[in-house]
C-alpha positions in Angstrom: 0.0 0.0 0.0 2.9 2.2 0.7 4.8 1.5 -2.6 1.8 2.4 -4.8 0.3 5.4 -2.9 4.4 6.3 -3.1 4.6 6.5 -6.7 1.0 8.2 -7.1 2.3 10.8 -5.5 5.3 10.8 -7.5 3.6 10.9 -10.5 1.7 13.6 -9.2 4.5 15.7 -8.8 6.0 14.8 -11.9 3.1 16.1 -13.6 3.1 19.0 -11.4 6.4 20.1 -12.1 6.4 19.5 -16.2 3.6 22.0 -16.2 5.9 24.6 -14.3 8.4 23.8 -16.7 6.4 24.6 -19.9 4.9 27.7 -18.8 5.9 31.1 -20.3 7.9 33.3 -18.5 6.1 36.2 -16.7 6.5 39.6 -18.9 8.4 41.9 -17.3 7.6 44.9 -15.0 5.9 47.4 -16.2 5.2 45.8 -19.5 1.9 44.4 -21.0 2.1 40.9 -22.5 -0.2 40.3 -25.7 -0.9 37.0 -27.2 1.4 36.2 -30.6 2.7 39.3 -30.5 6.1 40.2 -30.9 8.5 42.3 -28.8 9.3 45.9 -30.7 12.7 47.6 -30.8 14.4 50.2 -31.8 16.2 47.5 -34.6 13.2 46.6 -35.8 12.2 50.2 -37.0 15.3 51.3 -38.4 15.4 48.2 -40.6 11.7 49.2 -41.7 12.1 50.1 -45.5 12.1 53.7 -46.1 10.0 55.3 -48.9 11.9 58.3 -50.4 10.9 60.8 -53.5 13.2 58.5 -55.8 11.9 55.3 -54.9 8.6 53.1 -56.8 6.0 52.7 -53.4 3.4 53.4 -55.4 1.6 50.7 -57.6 1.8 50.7 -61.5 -1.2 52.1 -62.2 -0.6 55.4 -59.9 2.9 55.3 -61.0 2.6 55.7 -64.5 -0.3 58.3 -63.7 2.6 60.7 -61.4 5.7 59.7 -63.2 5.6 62.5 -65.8 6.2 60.0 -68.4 4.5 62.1 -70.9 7.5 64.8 -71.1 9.0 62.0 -72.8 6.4 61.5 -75.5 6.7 62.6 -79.4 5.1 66.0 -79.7 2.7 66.1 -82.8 0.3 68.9 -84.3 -2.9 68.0 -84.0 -6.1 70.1 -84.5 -8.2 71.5 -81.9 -11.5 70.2 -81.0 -14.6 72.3 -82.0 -18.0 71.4 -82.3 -18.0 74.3 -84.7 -15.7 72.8 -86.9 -16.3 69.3 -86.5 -16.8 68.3 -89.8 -13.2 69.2 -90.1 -12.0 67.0 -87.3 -14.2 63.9 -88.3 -12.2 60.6 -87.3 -9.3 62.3 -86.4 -7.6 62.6 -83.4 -7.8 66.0 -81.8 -5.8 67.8 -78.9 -7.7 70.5 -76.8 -7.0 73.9 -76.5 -5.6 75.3 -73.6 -9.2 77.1 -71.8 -10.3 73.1 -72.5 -7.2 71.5 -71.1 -7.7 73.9 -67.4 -11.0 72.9 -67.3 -12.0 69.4 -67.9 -8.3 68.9 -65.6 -10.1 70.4 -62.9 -13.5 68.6 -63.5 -11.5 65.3 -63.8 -12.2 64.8 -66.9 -9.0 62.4 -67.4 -8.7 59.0 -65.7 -5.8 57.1 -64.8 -6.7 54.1 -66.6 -6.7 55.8 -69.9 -2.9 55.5 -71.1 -2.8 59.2 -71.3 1.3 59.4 -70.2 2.0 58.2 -73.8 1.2 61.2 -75.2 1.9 64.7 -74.0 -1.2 65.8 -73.3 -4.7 63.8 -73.4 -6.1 63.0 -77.2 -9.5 61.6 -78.2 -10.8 60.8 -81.9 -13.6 62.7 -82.7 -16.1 59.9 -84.2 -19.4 60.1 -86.5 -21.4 57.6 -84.9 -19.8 59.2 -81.2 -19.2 62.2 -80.7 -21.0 64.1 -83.5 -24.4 61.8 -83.1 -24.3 62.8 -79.6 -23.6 66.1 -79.6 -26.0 66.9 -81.9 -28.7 65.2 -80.0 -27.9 67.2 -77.1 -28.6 70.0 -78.9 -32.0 69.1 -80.7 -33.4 67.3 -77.5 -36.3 68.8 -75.7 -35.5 67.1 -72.5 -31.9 67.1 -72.6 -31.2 64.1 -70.0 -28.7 61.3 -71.4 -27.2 57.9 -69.8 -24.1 57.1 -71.8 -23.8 53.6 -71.9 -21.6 50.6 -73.7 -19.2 48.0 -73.1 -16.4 48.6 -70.8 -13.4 50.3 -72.5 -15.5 51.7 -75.8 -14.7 55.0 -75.0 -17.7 56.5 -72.7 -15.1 58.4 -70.5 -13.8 60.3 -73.5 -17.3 61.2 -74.8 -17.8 62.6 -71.5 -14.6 65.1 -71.9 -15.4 65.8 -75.3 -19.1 67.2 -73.9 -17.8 68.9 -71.4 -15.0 70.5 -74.1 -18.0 71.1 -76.0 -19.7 73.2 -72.9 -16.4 75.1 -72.2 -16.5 76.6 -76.4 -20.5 77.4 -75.6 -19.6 79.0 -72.3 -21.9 77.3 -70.1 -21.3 76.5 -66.4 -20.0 72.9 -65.5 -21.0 70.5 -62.5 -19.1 67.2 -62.5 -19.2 64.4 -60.2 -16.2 62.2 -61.4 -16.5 59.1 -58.9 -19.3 58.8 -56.4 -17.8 56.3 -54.7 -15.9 58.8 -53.1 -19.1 59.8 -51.2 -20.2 56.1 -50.9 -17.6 54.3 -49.2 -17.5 55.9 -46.2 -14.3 57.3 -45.7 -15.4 61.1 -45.5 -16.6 62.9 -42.4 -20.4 63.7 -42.2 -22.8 64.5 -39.9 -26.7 64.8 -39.7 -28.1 67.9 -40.8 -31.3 69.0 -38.8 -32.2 71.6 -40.6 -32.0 69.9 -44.1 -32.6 66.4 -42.6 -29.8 64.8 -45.0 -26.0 63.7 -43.9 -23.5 66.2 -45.1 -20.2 65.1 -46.2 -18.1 68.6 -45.1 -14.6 67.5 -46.6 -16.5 66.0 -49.9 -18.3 69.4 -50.4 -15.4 71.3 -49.7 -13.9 69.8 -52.3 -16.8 69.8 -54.6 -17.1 73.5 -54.3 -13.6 74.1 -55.0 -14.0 72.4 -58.4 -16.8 73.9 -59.8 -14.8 77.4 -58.9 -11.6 76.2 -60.5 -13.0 74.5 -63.5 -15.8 77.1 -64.7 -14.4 81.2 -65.9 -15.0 83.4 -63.2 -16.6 85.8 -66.0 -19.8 83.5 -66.0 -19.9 83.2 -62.2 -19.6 86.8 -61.2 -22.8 87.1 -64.5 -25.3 85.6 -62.1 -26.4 87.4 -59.2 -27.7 86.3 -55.9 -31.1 85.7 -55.6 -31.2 86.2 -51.7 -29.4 87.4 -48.8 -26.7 84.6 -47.0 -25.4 84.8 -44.1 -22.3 82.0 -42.9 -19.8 81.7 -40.2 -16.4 82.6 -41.8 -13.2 80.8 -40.9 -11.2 83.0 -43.4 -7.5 83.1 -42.1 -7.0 86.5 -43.0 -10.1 87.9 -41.2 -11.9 85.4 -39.3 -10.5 87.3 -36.0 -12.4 90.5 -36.8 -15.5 89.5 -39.0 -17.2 86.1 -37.9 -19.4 86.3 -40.5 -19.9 86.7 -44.2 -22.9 88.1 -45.4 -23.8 88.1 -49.4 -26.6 90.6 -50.4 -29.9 89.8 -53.0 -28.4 91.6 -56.3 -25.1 92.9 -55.0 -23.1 89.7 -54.5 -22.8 86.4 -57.6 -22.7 83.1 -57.5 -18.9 83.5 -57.6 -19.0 85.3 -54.0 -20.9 82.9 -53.0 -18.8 80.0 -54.6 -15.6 81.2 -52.4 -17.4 81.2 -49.1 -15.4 79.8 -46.2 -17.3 78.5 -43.9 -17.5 76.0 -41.3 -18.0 72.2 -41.5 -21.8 72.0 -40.2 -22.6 74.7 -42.8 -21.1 73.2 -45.6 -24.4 71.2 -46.2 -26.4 74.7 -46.4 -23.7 75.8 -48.8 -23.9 73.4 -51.2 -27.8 73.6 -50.8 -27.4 77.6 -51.4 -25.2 77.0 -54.7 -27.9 74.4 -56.3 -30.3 76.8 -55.9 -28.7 79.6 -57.3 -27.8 78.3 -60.0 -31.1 76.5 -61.1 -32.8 79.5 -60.5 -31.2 81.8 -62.7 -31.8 81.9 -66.4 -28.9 83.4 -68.1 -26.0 80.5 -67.8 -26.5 77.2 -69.2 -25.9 74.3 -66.5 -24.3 70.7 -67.6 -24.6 68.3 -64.9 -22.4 65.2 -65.4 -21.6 62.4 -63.4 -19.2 59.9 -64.5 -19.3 55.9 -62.7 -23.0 56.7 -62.6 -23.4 53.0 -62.0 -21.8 52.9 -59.0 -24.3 55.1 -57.5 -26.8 52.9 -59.4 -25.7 49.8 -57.8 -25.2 51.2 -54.1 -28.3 51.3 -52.3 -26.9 52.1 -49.0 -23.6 53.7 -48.1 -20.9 52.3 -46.0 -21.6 55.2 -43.7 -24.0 53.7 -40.5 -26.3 55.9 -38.3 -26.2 56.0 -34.4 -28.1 52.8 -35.1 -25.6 51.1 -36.7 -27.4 50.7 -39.6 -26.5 51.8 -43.3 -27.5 55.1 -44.5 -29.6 54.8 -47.6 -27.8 56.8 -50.1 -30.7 59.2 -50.7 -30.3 60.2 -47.3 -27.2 61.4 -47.8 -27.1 65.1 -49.2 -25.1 64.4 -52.2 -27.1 61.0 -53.0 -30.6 63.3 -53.0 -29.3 66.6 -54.7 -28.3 63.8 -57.5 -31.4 62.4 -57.9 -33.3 65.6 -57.4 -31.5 66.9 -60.5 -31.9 63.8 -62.6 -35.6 63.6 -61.7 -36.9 66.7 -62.2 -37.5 67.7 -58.9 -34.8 70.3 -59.0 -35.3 72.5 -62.3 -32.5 74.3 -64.3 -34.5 77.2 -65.4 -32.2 77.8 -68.6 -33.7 75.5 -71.2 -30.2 74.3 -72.7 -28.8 73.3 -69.1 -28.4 69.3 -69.1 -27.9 66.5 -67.4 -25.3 63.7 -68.7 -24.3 60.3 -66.9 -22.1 57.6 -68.0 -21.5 54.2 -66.5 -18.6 52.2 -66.2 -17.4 49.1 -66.9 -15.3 48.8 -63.9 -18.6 48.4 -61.5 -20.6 45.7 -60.8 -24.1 45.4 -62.8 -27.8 44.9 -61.4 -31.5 45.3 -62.8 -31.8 48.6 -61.9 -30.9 50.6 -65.2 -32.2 48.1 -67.6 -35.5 48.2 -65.6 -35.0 52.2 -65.9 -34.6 51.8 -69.7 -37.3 49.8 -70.2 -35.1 46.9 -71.8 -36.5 43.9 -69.2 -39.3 44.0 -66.9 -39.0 44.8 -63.0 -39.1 41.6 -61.1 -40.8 42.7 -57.3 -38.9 39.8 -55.8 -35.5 40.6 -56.5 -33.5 41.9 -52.9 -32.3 45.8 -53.2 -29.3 44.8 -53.6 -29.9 43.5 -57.4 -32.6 46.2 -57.8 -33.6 49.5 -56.1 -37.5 50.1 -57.0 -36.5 53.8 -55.9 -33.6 54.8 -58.2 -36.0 53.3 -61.3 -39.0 56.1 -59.9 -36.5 58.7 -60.3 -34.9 57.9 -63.7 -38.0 57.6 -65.3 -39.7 60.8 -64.3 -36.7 61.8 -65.2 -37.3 61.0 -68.6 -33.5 59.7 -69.2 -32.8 59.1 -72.6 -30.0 56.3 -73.1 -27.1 56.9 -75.9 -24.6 53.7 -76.6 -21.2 54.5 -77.4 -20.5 51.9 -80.8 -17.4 50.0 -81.3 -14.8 51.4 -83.8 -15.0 50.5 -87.4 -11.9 49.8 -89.5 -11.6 53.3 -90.8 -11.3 54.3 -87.2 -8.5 51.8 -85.6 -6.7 52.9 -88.9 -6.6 56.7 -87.8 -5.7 55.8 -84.3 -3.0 53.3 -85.3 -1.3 56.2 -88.0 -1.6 58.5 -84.7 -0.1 55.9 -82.4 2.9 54.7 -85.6 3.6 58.8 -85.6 3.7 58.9 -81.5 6.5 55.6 -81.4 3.9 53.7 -79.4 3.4 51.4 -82.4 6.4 48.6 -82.3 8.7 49.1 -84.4 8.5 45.4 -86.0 5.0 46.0 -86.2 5.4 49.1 -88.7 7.9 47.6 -90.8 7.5 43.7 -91.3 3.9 43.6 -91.7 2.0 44.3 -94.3 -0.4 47.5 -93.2 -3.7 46.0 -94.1 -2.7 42.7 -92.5 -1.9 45.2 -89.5 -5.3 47.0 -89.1 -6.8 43.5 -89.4 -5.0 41.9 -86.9 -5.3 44.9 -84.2 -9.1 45.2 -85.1 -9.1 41.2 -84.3 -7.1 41.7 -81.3 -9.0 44.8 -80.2 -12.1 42.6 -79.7 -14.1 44.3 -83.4 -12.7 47.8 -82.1 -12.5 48.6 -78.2 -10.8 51.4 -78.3 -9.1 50.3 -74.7 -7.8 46.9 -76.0 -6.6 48.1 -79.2 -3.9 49.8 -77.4 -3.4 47.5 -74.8 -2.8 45.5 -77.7 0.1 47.8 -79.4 1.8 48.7 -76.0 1.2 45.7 -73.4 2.3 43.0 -76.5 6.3 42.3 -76.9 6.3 39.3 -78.7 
């Protein structure tokens, strides 16, 4: 009995003492202990790699976009993009002038997925069945509301500049929303407005505001006076301290005056409100209103944003979501008959029911979640009365232009330009191109070493 209870207890202590063995060490004083988490020194963070000016820490796409590779490219005279002339310009590829070049930079008219650093300033090709069909509905259309549609990389982007080119030469006054993601995704302060009952995005205003002041002429701006009296905190650096607030008279003060406001944040909201309906109000400046990536707007009923719920906002709570759809509707009114409204989706977003159900081109199916279809957005596009416009594929006459342009830039290999036969060349890169995207046909002359 004295043997066994002897080595139970043994064992026991055994036990015991391999558990003491195989325990971690206590952290030391005055430090926290984390689990799987490793001990920081000064080693460690002077090993970190270090980004400097010279070094490639951005990826390619925003590389190629800063890199001021297009002080490198060929410089070539090309004509100047005119509606007025345009039967001059017909498939060829046209620069802008320099009033264009200011504006549609500060709109945004230029993406970075476009290849522009191969030339030294952005080109398009001014097409029949493109640009001059469009253009000249705009003109002739009663209601002068337009979706700009087709398959991803066609060339809806480049429309888009040309229009707004188009409104720089007729002097109207420019309102572009370039990606609405950027008041989707949640990554901009707002707050709930009591008095207009929205969320306002303060930073995303501020920044909207700025661009319509840079991109449109001052001449225009100070041409419309105020309708009423404001009144805004100012946070002016140079004379906040001795005048708190900015007051803008009925008939005295312009759009302008009122563009270059500095307020602050919570009033941003009532600016932006203010500038809307100033300039729908007024009858003397025509207003474009364009949104590019419309489909991501389209596709997103709710916002990342959450309320004091913690639920999504829906996006037509949001300020910029219903000043959007107000336009587009009808609801808000440009009282200057040629003002208009352009959108144009993109390829790069997802797709749902919503804007074919819009356009008439399948029936609405109740039973679908929100997600694949917003009953909401469909109300307002179709009171709108939004008239769709599909960008076409190039034709042969039209990859041959470009591929002359690109063969006088040196983007066209040289092997290509020399071994082949040319009309074996247009038909191969029209092949390749998929029938005449304008996207993959240069992918296909500048992403192909072979």
């Amino acid at each position: 009995m004295l043997r066994s209870s002897s080595s139970k207890f043994m064992g026991q202590r055994l036990f015991s003492t391999a558990r003491f063995l195989q325990a971690a060490k206590p952290a030391p004083k005055g430090k926290t202990q984390g689990f799987s988490k490793k001990t920081s020194s000064a080693s460690s963070y002077s090993s970190a790699k270090r980004i400097t000016p010279g070094s490639l820490y951005k990826n390619w796409t925003n590389t190629t976009h800063t890199a001021q590779l297009q002080q490198t490219a060929v410089p070539l005279p090309l004509p100047i993009f005119s509606f007025e002339n345009i039967s001059k310009t017909l498939n060829k590829v046209v620069s802008f002038s320099n009033k264009q070049y200011k504006s549609l930079h500060h709109l945004g008219s230029f993406k970075k997925s476009q290849f522009n650093e191969l030339f030294q300033k952005p080109v398009s090709l001014v097409r029949e069945d493109a640009t001059n069909s469009f253009l000249k509905n705009l003109i002739s259309h009663p209601i002068k509301k337009f979706i700009i549609t087709g398959e991803p990389g066609v060339g809806k982007t480049v429309l888009l500049s040309q229009v707004h080119a188009f409104a720089v030469d007729s002097k109207q006054i420019i309102i572009n929303i370039s990606y609405p993601d950027l008041f989707l995704n949640g990554r901009n302060d707002f707050s709930y407005d009591e008095d207009l009952k929205l969320y306002i995005q303060p930073m995303f205003l501020k920044t909207l505001i700025r661009k319509i002041l840079k991109a449109n002429d001052p001449l225009l701006l100070k041409s419309i006076e105020l309708s009423q009296d404001y009144k805004f905190s100012n946070v002016n650096p140079k004379n906040a301290s001795i005048k708190p607030f900015v007051t803008l008279n009925k008939e005295k003060n312009t759009v302008f005056d009122l563009l270059s406001v500095m307020t602050h944040s919570h009033n941003r909201g009532k600016l932006m409100q203010a500038i809307i309906n100033e300039l729908a109000i007024q009858s003397k400046v025509p207003i474009m209103f364009t949104i590019d990536n419309f489909s991501k707007f389209l596709t997103t009923s709710f916002s990342a944003y959450r309320n004091t719920q913690n639920k999504q906002v829906y996006s037509l709570d949001l300020q910029m979501g219903k000043l959007i759809m107000d336009i587009i509707s009808g609801e808000t009114n440009f009282a200057n008959r040629e003002s208009s409204t352009i959108l144009a989706i993109s390829g790069v977003d997802r797709t749902n029911k919503t804007l074919p159900v819009a356009l008439g081109k399948i029936p609405a199916d109740p039973y679908v979640t929100r997600y694949h279809y917003e009953p909401k957005f469909v109300e307002l596009l179709q009171k709108g009365k939004v008239t769709e416009f599909e960008v076409p594929k190039l034709n042969k006459q039209e990859v041959n232009e470009l591929i002359e342009y690109y063969k006088a830039s040196n983007v066209l290999l040289s092997k290509d330009a020399t071994e082949k036969n040319w009309d074996n060349l247009i038909d191969e890169k029209y092949f390749l191109s998929g029938n005449g995207n304008p996207r993959e046909l240069l992918k296909s002359l500048v992403l192909s070493h072979r």
